[in-house]
C-alpha positions, 0 to 999 in steps of 0.5 A: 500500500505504501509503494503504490502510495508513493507511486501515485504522488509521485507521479502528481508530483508535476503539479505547480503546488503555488496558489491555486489557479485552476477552475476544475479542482477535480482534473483526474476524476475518472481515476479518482472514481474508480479509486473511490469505487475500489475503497467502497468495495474494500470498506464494504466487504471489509472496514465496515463490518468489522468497525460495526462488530468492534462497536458492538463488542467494546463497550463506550467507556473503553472505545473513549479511553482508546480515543484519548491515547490515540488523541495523545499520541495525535498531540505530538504531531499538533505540537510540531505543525504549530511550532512550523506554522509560528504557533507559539500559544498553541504549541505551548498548549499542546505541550502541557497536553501531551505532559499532562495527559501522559502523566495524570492522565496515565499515558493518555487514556484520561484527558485531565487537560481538556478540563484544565482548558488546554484545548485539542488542536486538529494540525497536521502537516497539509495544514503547515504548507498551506499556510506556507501558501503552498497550494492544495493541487488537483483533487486526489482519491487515494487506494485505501487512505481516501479523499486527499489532494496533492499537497494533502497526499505529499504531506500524509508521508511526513505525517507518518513520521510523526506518529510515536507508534510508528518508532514502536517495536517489535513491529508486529505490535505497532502494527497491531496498534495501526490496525486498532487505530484505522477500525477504531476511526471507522467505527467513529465514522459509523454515526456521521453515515446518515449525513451524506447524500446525493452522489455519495462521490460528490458529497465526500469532495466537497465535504473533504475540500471545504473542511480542509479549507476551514481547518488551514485558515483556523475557521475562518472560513464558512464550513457547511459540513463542520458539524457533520464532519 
């Protein structure tokens, strides 16, 4: 999965990622369509079921507290993209975060520094080269991860450098925790289902788009699909 990432961006990687000058955010849409339509097949024979059976085996209390680790280990990436987006306040919150809620709250299964308001912040490195003013590219569904652009898909490479689990050993248990982590994110996906309608398509582009726009510019923009998504 990860060589046929790298293979696909690698060959998107021609696109001038200035600032966004094109009408059409969605030039490759018969590759994204039949992309989007191998990740339906796979997520319906495959992510769904098992996040449903996942939900209904693991009670609510437990499913929050593997939130809050993987919401820990999440903090260390926002820490970074805040430090390179010159987020000085933020950084420093989600410093006193990760070393609160590793600590107090027992290596991240409570988050005491949600109620000592220390808030969570949602950074990633797609959102440090946007406000870079590097531009988003060309609309891009890729196998298995998704909805994603260009720049998205360029920097999901840097964002997996920093996740902590990556640099876990043997690899057989950070793999296992890769596995907990994408089901566990399916099954909280579960409840948003009812929201999307017309071409299921269309819908998923555009809510991916706009949300992106509206985390880059810290809400600042109109976001039709933040309560949803």
């Amino acid at each position: 999965m990860k060589l046929l990432l790298y293979v696909i961006l690698g060959c998107a990687s021609y696109v001038v990622l200035a600032e966004d000058d094109f009408d059409d955010p969605d030039p490759w849409i018969g590759v994204n369509q039949s992309i989007h339509g191998f990740n339906d097949v796979v997520d319906a024979k495959l992510l769904r079921p098992t996040a449903v059976g996942y939900r209904k085996v693991v009670p609510p209390f437990i499913r929050q507290r593997v939130s809050n680790v993987f919401g820990n280990l999440g903090d260390v990436s926002d820490l970074v993209n805040n430090l390179l987006q010159g987020k000085v306040g933020p950084a420093m919150q989600d410093s006193w975060r990760i070393l609160i809620n590793s600590s107090v709250g027992l290596g991240g299964l409570f988050d005491p520094a949600t109620a000592l308001d220390l808030p969570d912040h949602d950074e990633d490195f797609g959102q440090t080269l946007g406000t870079w003013g590097i531009g988003s590219g060309p609309y891009l569904v890729l196998p298995f991860l998704g909805p994603s652009t260009v720049r998205d898909g360029i920097a999901r490479v840097a964002d997996g450098r920093l996740k902590p689990q990556r640099y876990l050993h043997p690899v057989s248990h950070r793999n296992g925790i890769y596995g907990l982590d994408v089901i566990h994110t399916r099954s909280e996906l579960l409840s948003a289902e009812g929201a999307i309608f017309g071409d299921r398509y269309t819908f998923l582009r555009e809510a991916y788009l706009q949300r992106r726009n509206y985390l880059i510019h810290d809400g600042e923009t109109d976001d039709a699909f933040a309560d949803d998504f």
